[in-house]
KEMAR-276277 format. One record per residue (C-alpha): residue number from 1; x, y, z. Coordinates in nm, 3 decimals, decimal comma. Layout:
N
<pt><n>NUM</n><c1>X</c1><c2>Y</c2><c3>Z</c3></pt>
...
! end
This chain:
209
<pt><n>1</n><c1>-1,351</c1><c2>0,885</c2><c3>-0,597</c3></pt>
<pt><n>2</n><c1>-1,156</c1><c2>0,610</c2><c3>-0,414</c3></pt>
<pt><n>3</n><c1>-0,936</c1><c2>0,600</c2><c3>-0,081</c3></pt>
<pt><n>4</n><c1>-0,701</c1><c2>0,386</c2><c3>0,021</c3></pt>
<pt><n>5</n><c1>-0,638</c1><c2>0,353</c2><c3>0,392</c3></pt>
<pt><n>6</n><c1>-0,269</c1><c2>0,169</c2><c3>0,455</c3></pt>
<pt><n>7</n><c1>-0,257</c1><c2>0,127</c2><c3>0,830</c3></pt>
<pt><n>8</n><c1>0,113</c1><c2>0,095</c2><c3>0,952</c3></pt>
<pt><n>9</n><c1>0,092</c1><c2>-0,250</c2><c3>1,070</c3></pt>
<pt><n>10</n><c1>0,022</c1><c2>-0,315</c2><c3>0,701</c3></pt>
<pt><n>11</n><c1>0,374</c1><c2>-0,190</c2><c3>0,584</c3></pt>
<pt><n>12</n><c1>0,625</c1><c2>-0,432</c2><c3>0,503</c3></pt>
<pt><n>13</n><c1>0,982</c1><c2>-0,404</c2><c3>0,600</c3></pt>
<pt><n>14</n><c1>1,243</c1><c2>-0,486</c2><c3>0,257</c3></pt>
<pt><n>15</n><c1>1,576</c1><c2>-0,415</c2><c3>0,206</c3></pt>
<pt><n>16</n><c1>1,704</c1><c2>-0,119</c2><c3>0,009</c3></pt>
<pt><n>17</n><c1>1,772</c1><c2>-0,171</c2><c3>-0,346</c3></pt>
<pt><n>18</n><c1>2,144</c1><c2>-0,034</c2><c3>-0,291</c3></pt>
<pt><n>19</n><c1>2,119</c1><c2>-0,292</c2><c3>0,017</c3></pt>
<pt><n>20</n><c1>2,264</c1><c2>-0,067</c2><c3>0,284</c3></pt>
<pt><n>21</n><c1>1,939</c1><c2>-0,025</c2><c3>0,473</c3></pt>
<pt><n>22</n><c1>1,616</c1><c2>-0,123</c2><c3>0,527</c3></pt>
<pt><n>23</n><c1>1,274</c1><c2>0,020</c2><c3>0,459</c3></pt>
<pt><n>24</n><c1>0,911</c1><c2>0,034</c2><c3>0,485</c3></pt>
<pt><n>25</n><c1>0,735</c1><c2>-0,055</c2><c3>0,151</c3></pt>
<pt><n>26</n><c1>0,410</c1><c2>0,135</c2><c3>0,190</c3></pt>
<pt><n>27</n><c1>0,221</c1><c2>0,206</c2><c3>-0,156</c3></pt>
<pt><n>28</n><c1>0,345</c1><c2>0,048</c2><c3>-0,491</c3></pt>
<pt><n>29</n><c1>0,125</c1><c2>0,149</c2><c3>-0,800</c3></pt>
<pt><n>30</n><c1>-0,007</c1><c2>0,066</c2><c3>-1,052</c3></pt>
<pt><n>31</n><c1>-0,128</c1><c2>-0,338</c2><c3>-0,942</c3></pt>
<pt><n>32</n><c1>0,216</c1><c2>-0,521</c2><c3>-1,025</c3></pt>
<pt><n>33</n><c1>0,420</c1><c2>-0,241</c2><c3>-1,022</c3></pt>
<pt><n>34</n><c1>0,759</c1><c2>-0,327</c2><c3>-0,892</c3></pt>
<pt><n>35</n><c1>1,062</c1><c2>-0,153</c2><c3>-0,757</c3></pt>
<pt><n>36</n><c1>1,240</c1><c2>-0,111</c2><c3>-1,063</c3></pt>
<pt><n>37</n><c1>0,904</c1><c2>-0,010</c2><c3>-1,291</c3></pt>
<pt><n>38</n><c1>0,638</c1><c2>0,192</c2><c3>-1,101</c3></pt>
<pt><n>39</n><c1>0,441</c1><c2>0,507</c2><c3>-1,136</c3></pt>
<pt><n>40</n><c1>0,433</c1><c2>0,569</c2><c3>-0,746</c3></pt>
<pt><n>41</n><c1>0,605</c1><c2>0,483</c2><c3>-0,478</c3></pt>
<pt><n>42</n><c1>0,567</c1><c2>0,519</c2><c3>-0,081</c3></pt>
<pt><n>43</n><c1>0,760</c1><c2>0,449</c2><c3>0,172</c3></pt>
<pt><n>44</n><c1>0,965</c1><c2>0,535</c2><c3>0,468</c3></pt>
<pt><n>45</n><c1>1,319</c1><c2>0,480</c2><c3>0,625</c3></pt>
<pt><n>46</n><c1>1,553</c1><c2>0,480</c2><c3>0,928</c3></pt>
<pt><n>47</n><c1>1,895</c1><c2>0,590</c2><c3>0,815</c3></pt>
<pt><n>48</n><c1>2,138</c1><c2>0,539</c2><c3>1,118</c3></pt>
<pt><n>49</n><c1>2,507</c1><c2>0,634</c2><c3>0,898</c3></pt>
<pt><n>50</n><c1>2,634</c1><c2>0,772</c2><c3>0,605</c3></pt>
<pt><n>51</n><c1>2,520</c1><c2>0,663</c2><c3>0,241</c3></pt>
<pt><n>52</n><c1>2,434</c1><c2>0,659</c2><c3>-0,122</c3></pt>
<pt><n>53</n><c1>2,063</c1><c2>0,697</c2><c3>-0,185</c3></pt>
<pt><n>54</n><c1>1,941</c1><c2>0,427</c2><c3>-0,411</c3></pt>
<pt><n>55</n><c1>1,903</c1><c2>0,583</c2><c3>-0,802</c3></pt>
<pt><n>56</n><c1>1,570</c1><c2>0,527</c2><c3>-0,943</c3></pt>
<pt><n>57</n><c1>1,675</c1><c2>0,699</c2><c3>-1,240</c3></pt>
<pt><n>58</n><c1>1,331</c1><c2>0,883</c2><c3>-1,429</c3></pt>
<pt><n>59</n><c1>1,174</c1><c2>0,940</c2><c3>-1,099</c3></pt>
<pt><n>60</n><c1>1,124</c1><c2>1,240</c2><c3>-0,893</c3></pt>
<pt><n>61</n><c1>1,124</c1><c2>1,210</c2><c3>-0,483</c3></pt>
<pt><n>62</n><c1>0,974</c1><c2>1,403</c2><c3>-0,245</c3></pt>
<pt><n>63</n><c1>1,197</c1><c2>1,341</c2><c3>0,118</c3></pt>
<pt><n>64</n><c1>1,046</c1><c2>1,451</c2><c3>0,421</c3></pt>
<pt><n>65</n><c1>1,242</c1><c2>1,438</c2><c3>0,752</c3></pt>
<pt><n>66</n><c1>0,988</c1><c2>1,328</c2><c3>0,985</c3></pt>
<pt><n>67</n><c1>1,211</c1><c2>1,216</c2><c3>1,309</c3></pt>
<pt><n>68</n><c1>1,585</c1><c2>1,333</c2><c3>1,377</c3></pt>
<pt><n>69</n><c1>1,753</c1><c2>1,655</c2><c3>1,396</c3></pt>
<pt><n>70</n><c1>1,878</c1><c2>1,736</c2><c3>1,026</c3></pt>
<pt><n>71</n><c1>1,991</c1><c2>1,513</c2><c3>0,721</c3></pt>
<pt><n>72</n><c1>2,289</c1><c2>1,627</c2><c3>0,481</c3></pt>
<pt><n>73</n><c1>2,224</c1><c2>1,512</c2><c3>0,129</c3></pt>
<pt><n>74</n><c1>2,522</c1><c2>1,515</c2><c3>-0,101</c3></pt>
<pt><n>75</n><c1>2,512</c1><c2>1,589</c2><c3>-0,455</c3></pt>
<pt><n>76</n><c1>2,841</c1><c2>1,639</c2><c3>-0,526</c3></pt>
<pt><n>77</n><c1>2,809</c1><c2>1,978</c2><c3>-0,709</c3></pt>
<pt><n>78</n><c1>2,556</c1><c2>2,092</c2><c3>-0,427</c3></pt>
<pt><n>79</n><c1>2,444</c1><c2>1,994</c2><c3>-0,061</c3></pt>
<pt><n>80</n><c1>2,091</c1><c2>2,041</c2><c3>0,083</c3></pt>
<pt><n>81</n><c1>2,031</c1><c2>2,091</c2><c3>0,467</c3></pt>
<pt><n>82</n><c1>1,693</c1><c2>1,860</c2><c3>0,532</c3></pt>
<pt><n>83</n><c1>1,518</c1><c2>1,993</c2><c3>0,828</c3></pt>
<pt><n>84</n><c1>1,204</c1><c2>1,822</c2><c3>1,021</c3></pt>
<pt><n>85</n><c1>0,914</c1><c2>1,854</c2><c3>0,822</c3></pt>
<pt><n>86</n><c1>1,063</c1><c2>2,031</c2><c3>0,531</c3></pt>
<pt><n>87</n><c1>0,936</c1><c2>1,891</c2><c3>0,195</c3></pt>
<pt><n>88</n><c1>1,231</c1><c2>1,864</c2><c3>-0,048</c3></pt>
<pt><n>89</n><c1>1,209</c1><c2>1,720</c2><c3>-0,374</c3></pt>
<pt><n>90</n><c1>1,457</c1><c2>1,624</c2><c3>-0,625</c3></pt>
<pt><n>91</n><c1>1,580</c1><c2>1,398</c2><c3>-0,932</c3></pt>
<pt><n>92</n><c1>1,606</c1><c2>1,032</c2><c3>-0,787</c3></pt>
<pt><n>93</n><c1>1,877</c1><c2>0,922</c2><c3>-1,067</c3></pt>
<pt><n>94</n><c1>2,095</c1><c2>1,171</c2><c3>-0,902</c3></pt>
<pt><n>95</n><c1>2,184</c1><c2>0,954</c2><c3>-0,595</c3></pt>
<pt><n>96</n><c1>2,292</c1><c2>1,164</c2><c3>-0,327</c3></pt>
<pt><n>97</n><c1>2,474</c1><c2>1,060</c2><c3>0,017</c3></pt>
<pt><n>98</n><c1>2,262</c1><c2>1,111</c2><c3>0,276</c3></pt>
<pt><n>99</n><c1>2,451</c1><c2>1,178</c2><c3>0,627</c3></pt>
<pt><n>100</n><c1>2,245</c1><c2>1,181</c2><c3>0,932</c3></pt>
<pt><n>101</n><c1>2,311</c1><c2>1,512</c2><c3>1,141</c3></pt>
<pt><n>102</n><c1>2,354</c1><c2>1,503</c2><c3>1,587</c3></pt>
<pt><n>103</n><c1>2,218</c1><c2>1,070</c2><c3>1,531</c3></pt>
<pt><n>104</n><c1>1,971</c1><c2>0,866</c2><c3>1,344</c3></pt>
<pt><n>105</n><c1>1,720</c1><c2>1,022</c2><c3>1,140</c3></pt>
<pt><n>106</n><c1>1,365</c1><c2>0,862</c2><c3>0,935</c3></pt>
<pt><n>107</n><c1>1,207</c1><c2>0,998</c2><c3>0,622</c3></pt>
<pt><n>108</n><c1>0,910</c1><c2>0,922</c2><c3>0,430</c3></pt>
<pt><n>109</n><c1>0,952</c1><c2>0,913</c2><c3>0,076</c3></pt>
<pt><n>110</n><c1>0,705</c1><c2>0,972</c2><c3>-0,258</c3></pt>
<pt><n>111</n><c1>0,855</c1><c2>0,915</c2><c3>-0,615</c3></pt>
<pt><n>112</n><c1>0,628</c1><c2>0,933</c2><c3>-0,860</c3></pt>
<pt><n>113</n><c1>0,755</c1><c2>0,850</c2><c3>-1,214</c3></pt>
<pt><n>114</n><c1>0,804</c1><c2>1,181</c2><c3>-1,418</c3></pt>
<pt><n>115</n><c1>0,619</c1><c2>1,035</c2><c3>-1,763</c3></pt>
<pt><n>116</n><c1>0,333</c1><c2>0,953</c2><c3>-1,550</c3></pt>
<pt><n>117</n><c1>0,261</c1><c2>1,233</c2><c3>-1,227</c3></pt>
<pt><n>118</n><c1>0,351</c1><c2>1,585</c2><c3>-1,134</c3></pt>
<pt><n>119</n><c1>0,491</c1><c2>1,695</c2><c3>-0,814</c3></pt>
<pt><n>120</n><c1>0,254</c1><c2>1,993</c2><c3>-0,778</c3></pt>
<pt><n>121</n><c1>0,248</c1><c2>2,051</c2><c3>-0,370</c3></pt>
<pt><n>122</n><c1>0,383</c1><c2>1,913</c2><c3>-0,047</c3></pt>
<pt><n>123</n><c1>0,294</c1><c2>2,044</c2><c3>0,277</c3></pt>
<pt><n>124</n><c1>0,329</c1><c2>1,971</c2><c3>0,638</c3></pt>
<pt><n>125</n><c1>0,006</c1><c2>2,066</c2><c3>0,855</c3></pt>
<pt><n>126</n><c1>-0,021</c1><c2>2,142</c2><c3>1,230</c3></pt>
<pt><n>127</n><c1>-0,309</c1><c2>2,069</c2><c3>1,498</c3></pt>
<pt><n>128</n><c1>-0,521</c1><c2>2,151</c2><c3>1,673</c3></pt>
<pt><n>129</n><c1>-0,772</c1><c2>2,232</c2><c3>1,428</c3></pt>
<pt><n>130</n><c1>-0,924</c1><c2>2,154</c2><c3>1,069</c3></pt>
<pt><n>131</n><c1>-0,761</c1><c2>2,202</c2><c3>0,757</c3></pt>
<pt><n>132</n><c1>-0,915</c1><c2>2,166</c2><c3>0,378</c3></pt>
<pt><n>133</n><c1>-0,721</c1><c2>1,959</c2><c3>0,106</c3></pt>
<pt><n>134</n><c1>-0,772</c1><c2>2,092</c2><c3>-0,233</c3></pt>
<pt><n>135</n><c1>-0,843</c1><c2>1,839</c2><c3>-0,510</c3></pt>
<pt><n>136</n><c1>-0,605</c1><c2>1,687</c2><c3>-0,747</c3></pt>
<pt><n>137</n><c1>-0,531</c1><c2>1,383</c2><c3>-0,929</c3></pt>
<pt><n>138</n><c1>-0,385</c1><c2>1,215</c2><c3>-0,648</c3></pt>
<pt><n>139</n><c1>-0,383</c1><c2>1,293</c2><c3>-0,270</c3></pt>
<pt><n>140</n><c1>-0,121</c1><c2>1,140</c2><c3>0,003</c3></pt>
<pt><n>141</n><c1>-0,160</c1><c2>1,212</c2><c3>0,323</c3></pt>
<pt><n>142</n><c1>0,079</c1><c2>1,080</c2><c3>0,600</c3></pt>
<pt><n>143</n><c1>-0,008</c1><c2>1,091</c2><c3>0,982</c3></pt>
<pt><n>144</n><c1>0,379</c1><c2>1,203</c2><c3>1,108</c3></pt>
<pt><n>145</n><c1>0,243</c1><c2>1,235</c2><c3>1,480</c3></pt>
<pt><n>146</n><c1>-0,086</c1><c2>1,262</c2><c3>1,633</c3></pt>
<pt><n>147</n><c1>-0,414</c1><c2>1,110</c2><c3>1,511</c3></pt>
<pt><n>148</n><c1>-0,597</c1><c2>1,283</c2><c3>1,243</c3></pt>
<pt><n>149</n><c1>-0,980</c1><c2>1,243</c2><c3>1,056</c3></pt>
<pt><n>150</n><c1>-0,972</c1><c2>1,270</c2><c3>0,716</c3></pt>
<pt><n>151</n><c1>-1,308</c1><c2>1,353</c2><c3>0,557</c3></pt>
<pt><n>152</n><c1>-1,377</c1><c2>1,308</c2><c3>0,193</c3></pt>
<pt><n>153</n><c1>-1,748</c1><c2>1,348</c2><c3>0,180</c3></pt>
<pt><n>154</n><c1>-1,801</c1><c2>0,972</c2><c3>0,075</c3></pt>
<pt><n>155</n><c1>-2,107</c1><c2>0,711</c2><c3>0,194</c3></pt>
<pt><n>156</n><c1>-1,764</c1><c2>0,567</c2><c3>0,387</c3></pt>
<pt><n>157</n><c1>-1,761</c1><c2>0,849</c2><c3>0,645</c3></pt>
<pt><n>158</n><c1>-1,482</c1><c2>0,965</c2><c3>0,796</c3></pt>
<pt><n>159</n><c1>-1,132</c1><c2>0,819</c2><c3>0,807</c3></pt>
<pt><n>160</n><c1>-0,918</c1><c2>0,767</c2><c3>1,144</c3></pt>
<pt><n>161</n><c1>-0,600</c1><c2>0,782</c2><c3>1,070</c3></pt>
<pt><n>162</n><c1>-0,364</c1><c2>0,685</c2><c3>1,365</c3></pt>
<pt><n>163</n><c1>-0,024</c1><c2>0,801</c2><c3>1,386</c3></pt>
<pt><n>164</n><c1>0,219</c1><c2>0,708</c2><c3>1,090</c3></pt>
<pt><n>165</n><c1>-0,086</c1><c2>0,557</c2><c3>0,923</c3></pt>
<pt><n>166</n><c1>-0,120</c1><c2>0,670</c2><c3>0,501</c3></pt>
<pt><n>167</n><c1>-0,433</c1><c2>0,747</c2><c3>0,279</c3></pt>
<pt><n>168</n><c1>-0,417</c1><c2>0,775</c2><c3>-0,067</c3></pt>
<pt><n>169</n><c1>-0,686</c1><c2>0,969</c2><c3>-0,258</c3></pt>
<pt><n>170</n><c1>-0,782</c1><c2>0,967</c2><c3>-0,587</c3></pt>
<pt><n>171</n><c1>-1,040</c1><c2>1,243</c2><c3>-0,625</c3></pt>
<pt><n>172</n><c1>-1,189</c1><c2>1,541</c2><c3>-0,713</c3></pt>
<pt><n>173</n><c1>-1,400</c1><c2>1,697</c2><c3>-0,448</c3></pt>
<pt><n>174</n><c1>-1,192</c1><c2>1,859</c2><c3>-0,123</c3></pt>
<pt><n>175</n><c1>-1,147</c1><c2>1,677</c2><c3>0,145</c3></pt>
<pt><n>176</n><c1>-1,105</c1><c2>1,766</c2><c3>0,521</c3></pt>
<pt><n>177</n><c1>-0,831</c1><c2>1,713</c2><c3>0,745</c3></pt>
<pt><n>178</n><c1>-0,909</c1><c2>1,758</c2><c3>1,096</c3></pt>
<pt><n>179</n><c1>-0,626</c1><c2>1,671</c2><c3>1,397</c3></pt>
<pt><n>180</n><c1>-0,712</c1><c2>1,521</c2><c3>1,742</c3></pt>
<pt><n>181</n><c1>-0,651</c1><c2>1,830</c2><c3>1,947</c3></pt>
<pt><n>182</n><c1>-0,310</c1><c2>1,777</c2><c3>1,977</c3></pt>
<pt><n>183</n><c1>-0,053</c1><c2>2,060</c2><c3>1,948</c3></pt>
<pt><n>184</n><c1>0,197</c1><c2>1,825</c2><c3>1,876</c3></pt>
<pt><n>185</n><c1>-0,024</c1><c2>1,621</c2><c3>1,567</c3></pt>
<pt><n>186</n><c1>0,145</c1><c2>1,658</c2><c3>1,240</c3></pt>
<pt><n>187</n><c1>0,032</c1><c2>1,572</c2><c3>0,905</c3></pt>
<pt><n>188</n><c1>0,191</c1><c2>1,561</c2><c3>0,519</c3></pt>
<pt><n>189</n><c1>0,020</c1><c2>1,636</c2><c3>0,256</c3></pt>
<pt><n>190</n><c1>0,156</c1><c2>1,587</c2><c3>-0,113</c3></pt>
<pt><n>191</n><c1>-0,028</c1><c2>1,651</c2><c3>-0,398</c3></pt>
<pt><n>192</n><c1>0,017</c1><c2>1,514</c2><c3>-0,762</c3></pt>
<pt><n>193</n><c1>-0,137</c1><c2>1,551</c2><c3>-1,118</c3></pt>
<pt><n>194</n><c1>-0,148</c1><c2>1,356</c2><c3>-1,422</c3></pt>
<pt><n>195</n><c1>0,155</c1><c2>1,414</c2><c3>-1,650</c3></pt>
<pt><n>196</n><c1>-0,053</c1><c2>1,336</c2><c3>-1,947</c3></pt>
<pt><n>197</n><c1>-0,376</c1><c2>1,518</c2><c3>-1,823</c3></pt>
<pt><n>198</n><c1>-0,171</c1><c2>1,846</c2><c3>-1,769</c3></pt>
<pt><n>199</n><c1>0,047</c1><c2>1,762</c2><c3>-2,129</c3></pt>
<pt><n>200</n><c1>-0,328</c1><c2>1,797</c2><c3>-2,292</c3></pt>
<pt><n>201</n><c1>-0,428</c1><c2>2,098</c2><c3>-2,093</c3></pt>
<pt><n>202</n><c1>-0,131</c1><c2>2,260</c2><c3>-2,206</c3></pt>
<pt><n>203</n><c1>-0,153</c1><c2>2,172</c2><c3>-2,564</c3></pt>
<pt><n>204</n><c1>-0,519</c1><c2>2,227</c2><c3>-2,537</c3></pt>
<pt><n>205</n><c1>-0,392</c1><c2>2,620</c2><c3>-2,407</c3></pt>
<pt><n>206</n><c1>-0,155</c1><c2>2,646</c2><c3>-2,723</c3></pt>
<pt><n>207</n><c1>0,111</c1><c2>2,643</c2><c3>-2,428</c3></pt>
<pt><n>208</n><c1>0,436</c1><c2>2,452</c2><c3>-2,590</c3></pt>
<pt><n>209</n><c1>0,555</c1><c2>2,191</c2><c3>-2,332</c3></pt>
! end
């Protein structure tokens, strides 16, 4: 079991790939990964006008609206409404235009390479109180507002993590969420699983993937 605590003074601030913004490079994996080759990807974004989304073509992105009032994304054959803290995931080679709704708007972003990791959950919790994480391959869990102690039954202890700080768990045991009181406190929770552990499952189950 490991965790990986990314405090948000730790982030650093690059350009987008497109250029027309700027964001906050949070988690790159595997060691060396890079923008153009990775299996996951973390980060988060102002975006203050109209425009494309960079492609990342083979990757799938989970966008959460975590400040603003709404955030039209584009497809061309279809448009999708984001709302605050409403998990939406879709096909990064697609490339929508993204057009911030009533002013600026920021979102924090997991791709996860499709060959490698599953999408299998995304959630956004509320405080006050405790909530349990179930296992999975890998675990990211994003402070939006509010301080929150995360709990994964290790010789560490328990994790702080302060608001828009990021852990990333790779585990098998539950872990424990619990908020700092705070009606307000807000916490996201996505969940992914090995591509190639749940290929073998399948095929394992005679189920034709």
């Amino acid at each position: 079991m490991a965790i990986e605590h990314l405090a948000r003074t730790t982030y650093a601030t690059l350009p987008w790939k497109n250029g027309r913004g700027k964001t906050d490079e949070i988690h790159l994996s595997p060691q060396g990964a890079s923008r153009e080759d990775f299996e996951v990807r973390i980060s988060s974004a102002p975006i203050i006008e109209d425009g494309a989304f960079s492609s990342f073509p083979g990757a799938e992105r989970v966008i959460t609206l975590i400040e603003g009032e709404e955030l039209e994304l584009d497809f061309g054959r279809f448009r999708h409404r984001l709302l605050p803290f409403a998990p939406f995931r879709f096909d990064t080679g697609l490339a929508p235009t993204g057009r911030p709704v009533k002013g600026a708007v920021r979102v924090f972003n997991v791709m996860a390479n499709r060959r490698r990791w599953l999408h299998v959950a995304q959630q956004v919790l509320a405080g006050p109180g405790s909530h349990e994480i179930p296992p999975d391959d890998l675990v990211v869990v994003f402070a939006i507002s509010g301080s929150w102690s995360l709990d994964a039954f290790t010789a560490q202890g328990a994790l702080c993590l302060a608001e828009r700080d990021t852990a990333v768990l790779r585990k098998e045991a539950a872990a424990l969420l619990a908020s700092d009181g705070s009606k307000q406190a807000r916490a996201l929770v996505l969940r992914l699983r090995s591509a190639v552990a749940f290929e073998e499952a399948c095929n394992t189950d005679g189920i034709d993937v």
